[in-house]
N, C-alpha and C positions, 0 to 999 in steps of 0.2 A: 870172027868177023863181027863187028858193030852193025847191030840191025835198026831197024828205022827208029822214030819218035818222035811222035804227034801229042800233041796237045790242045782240046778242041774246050773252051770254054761254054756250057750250059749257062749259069748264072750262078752267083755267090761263090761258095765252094762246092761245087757242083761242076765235073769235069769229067769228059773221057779223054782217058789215058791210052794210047797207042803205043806198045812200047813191045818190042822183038813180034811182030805181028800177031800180038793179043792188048784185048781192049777191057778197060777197071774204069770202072765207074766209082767217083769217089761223091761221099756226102749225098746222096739223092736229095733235091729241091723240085718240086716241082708245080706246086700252087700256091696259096696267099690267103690269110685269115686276119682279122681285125690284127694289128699291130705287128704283121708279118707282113712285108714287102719286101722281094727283091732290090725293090728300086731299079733295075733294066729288065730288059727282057729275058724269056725263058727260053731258049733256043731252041728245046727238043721237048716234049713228050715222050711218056715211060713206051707206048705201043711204038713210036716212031723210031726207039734207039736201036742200035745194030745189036747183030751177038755180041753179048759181054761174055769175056772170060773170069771174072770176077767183080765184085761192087766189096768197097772198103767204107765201111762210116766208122767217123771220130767218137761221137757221142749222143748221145740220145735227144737232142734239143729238136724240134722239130725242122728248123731252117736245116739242117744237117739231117735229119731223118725221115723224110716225109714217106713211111711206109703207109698210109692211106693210097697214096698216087702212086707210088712204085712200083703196086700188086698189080698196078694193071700191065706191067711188064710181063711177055707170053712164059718167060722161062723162070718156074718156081724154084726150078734146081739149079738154078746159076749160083756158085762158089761165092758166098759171102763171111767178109773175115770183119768184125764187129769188134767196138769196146764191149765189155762184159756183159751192161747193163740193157745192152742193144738186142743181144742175143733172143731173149726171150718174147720182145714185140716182134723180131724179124720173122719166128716161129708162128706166131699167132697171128701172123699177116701171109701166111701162107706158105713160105720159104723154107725149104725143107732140107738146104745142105747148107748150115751154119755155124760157123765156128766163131765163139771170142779168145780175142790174143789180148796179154796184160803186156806191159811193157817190158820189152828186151826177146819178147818170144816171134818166134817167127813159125810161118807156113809157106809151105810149098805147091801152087795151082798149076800141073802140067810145068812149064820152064819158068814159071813167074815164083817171084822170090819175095814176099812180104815180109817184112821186118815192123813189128810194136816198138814204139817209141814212145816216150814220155811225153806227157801233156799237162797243160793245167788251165781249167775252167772253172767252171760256176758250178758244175757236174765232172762224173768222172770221165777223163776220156785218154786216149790214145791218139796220136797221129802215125804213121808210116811211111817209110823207106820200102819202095819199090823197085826192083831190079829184074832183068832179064835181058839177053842175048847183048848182055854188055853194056848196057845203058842203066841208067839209077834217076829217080827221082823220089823226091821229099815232098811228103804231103803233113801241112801244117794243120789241118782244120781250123780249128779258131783258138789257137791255145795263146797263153801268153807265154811272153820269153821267160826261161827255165836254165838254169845253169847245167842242166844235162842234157839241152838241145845243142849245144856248144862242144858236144862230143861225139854228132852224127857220123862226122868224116873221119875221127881216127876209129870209130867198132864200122864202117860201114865201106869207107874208101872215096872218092869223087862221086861228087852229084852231077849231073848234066843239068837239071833242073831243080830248083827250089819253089814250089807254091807254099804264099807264106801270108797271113791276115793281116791286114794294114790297119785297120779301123781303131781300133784303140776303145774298143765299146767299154762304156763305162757304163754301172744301174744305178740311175739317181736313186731308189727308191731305197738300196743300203750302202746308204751314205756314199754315195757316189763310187762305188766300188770299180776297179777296171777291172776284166774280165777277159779281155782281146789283147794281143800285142800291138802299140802301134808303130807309126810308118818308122819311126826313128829306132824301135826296136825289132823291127822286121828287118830296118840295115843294119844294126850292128850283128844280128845274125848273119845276114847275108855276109860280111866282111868275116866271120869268120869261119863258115862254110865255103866260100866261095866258089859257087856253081860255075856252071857254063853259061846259066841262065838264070834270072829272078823273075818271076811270074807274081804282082801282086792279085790278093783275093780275098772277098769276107768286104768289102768297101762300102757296097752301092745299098746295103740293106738298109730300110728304114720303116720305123712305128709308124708313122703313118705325122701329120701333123700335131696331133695327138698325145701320139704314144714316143716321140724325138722329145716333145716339151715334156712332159709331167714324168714321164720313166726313164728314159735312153738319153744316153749323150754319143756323139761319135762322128770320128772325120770322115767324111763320105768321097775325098777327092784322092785318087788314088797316085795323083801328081806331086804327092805328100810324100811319097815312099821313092818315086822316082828322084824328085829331088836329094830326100837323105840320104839314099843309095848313091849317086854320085859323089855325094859331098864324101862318105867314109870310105866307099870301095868303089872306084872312078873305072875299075878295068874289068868290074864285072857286067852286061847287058844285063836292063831291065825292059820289059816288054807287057806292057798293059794290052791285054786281049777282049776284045769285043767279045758279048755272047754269040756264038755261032762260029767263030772265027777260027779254022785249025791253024797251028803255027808248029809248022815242022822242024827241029832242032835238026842244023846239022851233027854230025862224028864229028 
C-alpha cells in the first residue's frame, strides 16, 4: 500500500519530509549572519519542529548546515545521515547518532531507505533519494547539474517528488564561478527524471545589498524554473511552495 507524502517547506533548502508516516528534516537553516539571508521567511524553529525520524544535510555550507540553531533541537539522538565532512561538526554540536554516506551508499532508519547521490559544489557534498512505504523523493541541495544526476531513476525507480535549486548562484569573486544549477538546468533534469512532482528550492537566498553586488550573482525568481519546466517537460507539475505551507502529494 502507498502511504502518505507531505512536504512542508521551512525556507531555502530547508524542508520536512513526511513520507510513510516518518518525518527528515533536510538542510537545517534556521537564522542569518552578515551576507546570509534567506530572503523569506523561516517558518519553524529548531525547539518548535515535531519528532524527526531523521535529518539529511548535503554539505557543510552554513545555509545548509546551521548546526549552531539546530542543537537547540530536544533530541540529540535523532538519526543523522550527513556528507562526510558534516559528520564531524554534527558530533561537536552535540549529536550523537551520526553517520556519513559518500555517494551511491545508502542507509537504513527504521522503514526509511536513504540513498547518497552525487553532487557538485563549491565543497564536498552529497544529495539523496529518499524512500519508504512506496513513495521516493530526491533531494537536490544546491548542487549543480552533473551527468550522473541523469541516472537517479534507472539505480533508484520513480520519484513522486524532485526538490531541486533553481538559482543558478554564481561567485563573482572567482571569476564568476556557477556553483548552483539554474532554473533551465533544474528542467532539463526535471525532463529527464520525470517526477510526479517538481518542487523548486535554494531561490529566495540573498547577500544582503551588499554582498548580491560585490560577491554573489543569482536568479531569485523561482518563476524562472516554472517557466522552463513547462517549456521542456509540459506534463510534469511544478509547484512553488510558500514557507510554512504543507503540500500533500497524491499516490
Amino acid at each position: 500500500m502507498t502511504e502518505s507524502l507531505t512536504i512542508t517547506r521551512i525556507t531555502h533548502s530547508c524542508h520536512l519530509i513526511e513520507i510513510g508516516g516518518q518525518i527528515i528534516l533536510t538542510d537545517p537553516w534556521f537564522s542569518q549572519r552578515p551576507l546570509y539571508n534567506p530572503g523569506e521567511p523561516i517558518a519553524m524553529m529548531p525547539e518548535d519542529l515535531p519528532h524527526l525520524d531523521a535529518v539529511v544535510i548535503s554539505h557543510e555550507h552554513y545555509d545548509h548546515c546551521d548546526l549552531d540553531s539546530f542543537r537547540r533541537y530536544r533530541d540529540k539522538n535523532v538519526p543523522m545521515i550527513v556528507a562526510g565532512p558534516v559528520a564531524e561538526k554534527a558530533r561537536k554540536a552535540g549529536f550523537t547518532n551520526v553517520r556519513a554516506l559518500e555517494a551511491w551508499e545508502t542507509a537504513q532508519v527504521g522503514d526509511l531507505t536513504i540513498n547518497a547521490a552525487p553532487g557538485k559544489h563549491g565543497v564536498h557534498e552529497v544529495t539523496y533519494v529518499i524512500t519508504s512505504g512506496g513513495r521516493s523523493v530526491y533531494f537536490a541541495g544546491d548542487t549543480l547539474l552533473i551527468p550522473e544526476l541523469l541516472t537517479l531513476t534507472d539505480r533508484f525507480g520513480p520519484l513522486d517528488v524532485a526538490l531541486l535549486p533553481v538559482n543558478g548562484l554564481h561567485i563573482r569573486m572567482a571569476g564568476n564561478k556557477q556553483v548552483v544549477m539554474n532554473a533551465e538546468e533544474a528542467a532539463e533534469l526535471t525532463s529527464v527524471l520525470r517526477p510526479k512532482l517538481a518542487v523548486p528550492q535554494h531561490y529566495a537566498f540573498t547577500g544582503g545589498r551588499i554582498g548580491d553586488r560585490l560577491f554573489l550573482k543569482s536568479d531569485k525568481n523561482p518563476a524562472l524554473f516554472v517557466d522552463a519546466a513547462r517549456r521542456l517537460v509540459p506534463d510534469v507539475p511544478v509547484k512553488v511552495i510558500a514557507p510554512g505551507e504543507p503540500l500533500t502529494i497524491a499516490p
